[in-house]
Kinemage of the C-alpha trace (Angstrom):
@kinemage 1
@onewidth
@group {chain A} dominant
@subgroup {mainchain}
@vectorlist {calphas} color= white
{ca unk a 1} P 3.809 1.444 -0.763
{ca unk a 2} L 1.422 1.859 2.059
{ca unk a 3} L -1.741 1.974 1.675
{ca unk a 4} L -3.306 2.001 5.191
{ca unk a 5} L -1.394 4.913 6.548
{ca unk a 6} L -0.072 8.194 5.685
{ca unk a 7} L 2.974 9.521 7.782
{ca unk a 8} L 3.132 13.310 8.000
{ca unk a 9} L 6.633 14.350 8.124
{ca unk a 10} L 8.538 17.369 8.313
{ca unk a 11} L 12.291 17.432 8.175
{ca unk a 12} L 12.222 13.362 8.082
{ca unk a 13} L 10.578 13.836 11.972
{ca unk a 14} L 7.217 12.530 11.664
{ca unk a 15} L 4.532 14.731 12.883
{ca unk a 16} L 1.634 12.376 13.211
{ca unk a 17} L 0.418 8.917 11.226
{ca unk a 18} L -3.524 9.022 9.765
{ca unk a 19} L -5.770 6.745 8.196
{ca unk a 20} L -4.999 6.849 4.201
{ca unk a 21} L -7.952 7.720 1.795
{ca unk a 22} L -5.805 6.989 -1.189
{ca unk a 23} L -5.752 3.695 -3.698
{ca unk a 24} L -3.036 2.380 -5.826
{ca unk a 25} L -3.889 4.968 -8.465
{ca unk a 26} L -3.306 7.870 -6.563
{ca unk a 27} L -0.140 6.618 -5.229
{ca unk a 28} L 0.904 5.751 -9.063
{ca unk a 29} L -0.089 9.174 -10.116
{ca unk a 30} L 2.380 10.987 -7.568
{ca unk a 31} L 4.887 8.868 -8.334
{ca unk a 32} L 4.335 10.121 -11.739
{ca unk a 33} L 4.019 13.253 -11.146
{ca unk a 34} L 7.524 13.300 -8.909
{ca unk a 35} L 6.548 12.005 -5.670
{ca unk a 36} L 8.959 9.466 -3.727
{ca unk a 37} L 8.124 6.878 -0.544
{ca unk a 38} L 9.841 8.202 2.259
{ca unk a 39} L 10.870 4.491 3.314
{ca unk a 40} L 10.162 2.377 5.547
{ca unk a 41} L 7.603 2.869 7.933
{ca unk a 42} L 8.783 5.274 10.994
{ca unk a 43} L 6.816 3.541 13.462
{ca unk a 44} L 8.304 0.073 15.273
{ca unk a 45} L 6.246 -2.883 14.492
{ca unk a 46} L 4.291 -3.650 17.918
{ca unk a 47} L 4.844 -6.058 20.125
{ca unk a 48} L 2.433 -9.748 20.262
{ca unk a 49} L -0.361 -8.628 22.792
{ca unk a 50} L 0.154 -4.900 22.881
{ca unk a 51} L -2.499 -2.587 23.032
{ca unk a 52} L -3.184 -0.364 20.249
{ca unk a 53} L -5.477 2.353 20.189
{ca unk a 54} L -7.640 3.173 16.590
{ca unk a 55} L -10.024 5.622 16.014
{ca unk a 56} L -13.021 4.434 14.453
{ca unk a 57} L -16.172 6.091 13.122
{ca unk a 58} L -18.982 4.209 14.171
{ca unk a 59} L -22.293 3.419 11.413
{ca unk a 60} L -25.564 4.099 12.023
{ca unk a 61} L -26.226 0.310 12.883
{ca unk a 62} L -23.551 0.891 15.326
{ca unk a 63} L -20.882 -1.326 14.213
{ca unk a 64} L -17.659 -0.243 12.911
{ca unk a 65} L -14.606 -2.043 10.367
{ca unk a 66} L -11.289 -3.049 12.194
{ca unk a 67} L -8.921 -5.666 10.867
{ca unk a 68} L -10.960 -6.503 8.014
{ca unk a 69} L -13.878 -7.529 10.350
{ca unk a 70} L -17.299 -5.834 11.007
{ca unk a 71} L -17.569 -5.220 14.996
{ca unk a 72} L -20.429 -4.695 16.803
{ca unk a 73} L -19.519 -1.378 19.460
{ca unk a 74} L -21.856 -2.519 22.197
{ca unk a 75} L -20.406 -5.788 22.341
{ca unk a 76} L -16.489 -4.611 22.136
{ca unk a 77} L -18.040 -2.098 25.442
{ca unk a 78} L -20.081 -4.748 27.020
{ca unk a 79} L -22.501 -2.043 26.191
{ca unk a 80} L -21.165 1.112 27.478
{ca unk a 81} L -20.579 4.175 25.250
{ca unk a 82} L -18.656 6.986 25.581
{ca unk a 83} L -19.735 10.262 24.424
C-alpha cells in the first residue's frame, strides 16, 4: 500500500500521480469493500541527485512540509517568490 501517492489510471495507463489524503483506514475499508492495489508503483524510482519537482502549499508563517522536514520558502528561494 501507498500511502503518499495516488496513481490515476485508466486502462492500466496512468493519467497523472497526486498527493494522497487517505490513511490506513481508508485504504482497509476499500479493500473491504472490493478494492485491489494496482501494483507496483508505475513510476521508475529516480535517480541519486535528480531533480524532482513537488508542489507544495505554503503556511501562513511561510514555511512548508517536504521530506518530513519543516522548510522555510524564503530560504529554499534565497528570498525570491514567485507569484
Amino acid at each position: 500500500m501507498d500511502l503518499d501517492v495516488i496513481h490515476l489510471l485508466i486502462a492500466w495507463a496512468e493519467i497523472k500521480a497526486v498527493q494522497s489524503h487517505l490513511s490506513v483506514k481508508d485504504l482497509t475499508m476499500l479493500v473491504a469493500s472490493g478494492g485491489r492495489g494496482a501494483g507496483p508503483v508505475p513510476l521508475p524510482p529516480a535517480e541519486p541527485g535528480a531533480v524532482l519537482k513537488a508542489d507544495r502549499t505554503l503556511r501562513r508563517s511561510g514555511t512548508f512540509g517536504l521530506g518530513g522536514k519543516i522548510l522555510l520558502a524564503a530560504e529554499v528561494l534565497g528570498g525570491f517568490v514567485a507569484i
